[in-house]
N, C-alpha and C positions, 0 to 999 in steps of 0.2 A: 431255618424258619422262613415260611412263605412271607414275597412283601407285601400280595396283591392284599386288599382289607376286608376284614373279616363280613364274609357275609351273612353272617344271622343277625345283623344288626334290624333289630325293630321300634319301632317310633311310634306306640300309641296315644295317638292326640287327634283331635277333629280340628286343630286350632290349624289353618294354614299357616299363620304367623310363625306360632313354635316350629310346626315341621321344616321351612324355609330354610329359620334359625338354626335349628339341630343338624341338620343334613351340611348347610353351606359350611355351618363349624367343623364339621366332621370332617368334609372332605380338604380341608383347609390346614388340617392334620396332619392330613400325607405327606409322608416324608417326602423328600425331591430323588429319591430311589424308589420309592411305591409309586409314584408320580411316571417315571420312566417309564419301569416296568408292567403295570397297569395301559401306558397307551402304546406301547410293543404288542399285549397279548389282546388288546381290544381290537387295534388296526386290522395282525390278522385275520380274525375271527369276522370285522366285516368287511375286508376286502376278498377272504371268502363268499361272504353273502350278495354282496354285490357281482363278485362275478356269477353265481348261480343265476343274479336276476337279469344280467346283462344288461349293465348300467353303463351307459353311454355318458352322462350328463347328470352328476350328482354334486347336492348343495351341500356343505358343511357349514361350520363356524371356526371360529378362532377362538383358544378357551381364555378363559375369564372367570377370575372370582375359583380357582380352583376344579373347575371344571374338569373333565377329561380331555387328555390334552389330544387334539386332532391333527398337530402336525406330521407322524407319522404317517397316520392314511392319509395325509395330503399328497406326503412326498412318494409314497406310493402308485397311488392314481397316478401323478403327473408322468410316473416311468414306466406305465402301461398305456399311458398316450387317452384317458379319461379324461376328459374334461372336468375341471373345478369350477364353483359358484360358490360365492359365499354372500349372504341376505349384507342390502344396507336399509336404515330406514329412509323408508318414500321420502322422498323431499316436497309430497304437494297433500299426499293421505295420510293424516296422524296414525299411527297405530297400526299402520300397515309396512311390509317388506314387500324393497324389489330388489332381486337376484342380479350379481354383476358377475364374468367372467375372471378367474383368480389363477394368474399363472406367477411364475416365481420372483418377476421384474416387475408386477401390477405394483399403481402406489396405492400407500394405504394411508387411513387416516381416523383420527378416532370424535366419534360421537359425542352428540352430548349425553350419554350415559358412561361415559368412559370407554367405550369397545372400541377397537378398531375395527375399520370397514374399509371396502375397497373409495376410492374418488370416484364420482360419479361420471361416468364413459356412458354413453347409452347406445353407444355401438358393440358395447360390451352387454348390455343386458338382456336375457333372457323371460318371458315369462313363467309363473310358475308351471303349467301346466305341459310346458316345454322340458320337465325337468323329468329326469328318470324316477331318481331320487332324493329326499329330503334329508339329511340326517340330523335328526331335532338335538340342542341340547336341553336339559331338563334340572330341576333342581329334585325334584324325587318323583318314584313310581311304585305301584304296587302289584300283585300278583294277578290285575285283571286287565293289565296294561293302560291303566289310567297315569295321567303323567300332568306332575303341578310345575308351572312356567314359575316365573317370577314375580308372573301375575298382569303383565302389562298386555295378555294375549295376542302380540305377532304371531306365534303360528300356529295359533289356533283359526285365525282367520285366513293365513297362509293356504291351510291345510283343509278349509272347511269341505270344499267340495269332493277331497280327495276321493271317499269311496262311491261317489257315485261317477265319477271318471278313469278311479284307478291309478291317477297321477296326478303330481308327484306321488309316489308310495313312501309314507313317514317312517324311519325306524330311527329309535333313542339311544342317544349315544351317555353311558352314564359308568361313575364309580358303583361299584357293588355296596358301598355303603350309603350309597343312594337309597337303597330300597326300603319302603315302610310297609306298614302293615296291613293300613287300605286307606287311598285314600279319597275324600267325599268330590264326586263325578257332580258340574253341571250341565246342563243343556249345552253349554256350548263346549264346552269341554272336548277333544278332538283322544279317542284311546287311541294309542298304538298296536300297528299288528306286529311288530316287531321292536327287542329292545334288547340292544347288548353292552353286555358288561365286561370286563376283564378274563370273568369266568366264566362267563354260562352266556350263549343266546339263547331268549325270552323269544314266542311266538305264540298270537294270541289269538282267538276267533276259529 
């Protein structure tokens, strides 16, 4: 029996709330064997993509809240000699990330959201547009690459200029039970051109 999770999972509701709810339960599910195995067969699939784009300089996160776990393509990048960033929030603009340098000895330290994040080095940070790549995490997506955050919009404003500069170039990094059925796009909303899962990359536009 496959562990990765079932993907025809659909979630119709216009309610962000419920969708949050349903998806974060879901993926909260996984067993600590789907959990493994799921960010094994995600890593590869975008440390394939990453090398296609010839990313020098890409952002991750650290997972949370049952997320997709990105330690693998962490430990990856570092043995290809890519550079890691992982977002912390701004210390002076609410609502905004800035990017710090993440090698295997950075200290870290956790938020007041509960995350952890790197200590703030600013010999260590980067701007965004300095970044190759962004790899968003998402709490769900649907089949036109629209992709709902948590709601506190980091990086949506992150990412806002992205396609009129081309960088960072955003792809989502998510469980295959992540995916709903569609969900409702605002203005500021940021869709992704790309989104992978365990199973499948998504590539949109």
């Amino acid at each position: 029996m496959s562990l990765v999770a079932d993907t025809n999972q659909t979630i119709d509701s216009n309610s962000p709330k419920t969708i949050r709810k349903t998806v974060r339960t879901a993926r909260r599910k996984l067993s600590l064997a789907q959990q493994k195995q799921s960010s094994i067969l995600a890593a590869k699939s975008a440390l394939d993509k990453l090398k296609q784009l010839k990313a020098a300089k890409v952002a991750l996160y650290l997972t949370n809240d049952g997320e997709l776990d990105t330690a693998p393509l962490i430990e990856m990048l570092w043995q290809l000699g890519i550079q890691v960033y992982l977002p912390r929030l701004h210390p002076f603009s609410a609502g905004n990330l800035i990017f710090l340098q993440y090698e295997p000895k950075s200290a870290l330290e956790k938020n007041n959201l509960g995350i952890w994040e790197p200590k703030l080095n600013i010999t260590q940070m980067i701007l965004p547009h300095q970044l190759d790549v962004v790899i968003t995490p998402l709490v769900a997506f649907d089949r036109f690459g629209n992709r709902m955050g948590m709601g506190g919009g980091y990086y949506d404003r992150t990412l806002a200029n992205w396609q009129a500069t081309s960088k960072p170039l955003p792809i989502g990094y998510a469980h295959d039970c992540q995916q709903v059925s569609k969900l409702a796009s605002q203005l500021w909303d940021i869709p992704l051109p790309f989104i992978i899962t365990p199973s499948k990359n998504y590539s949109f536009g």
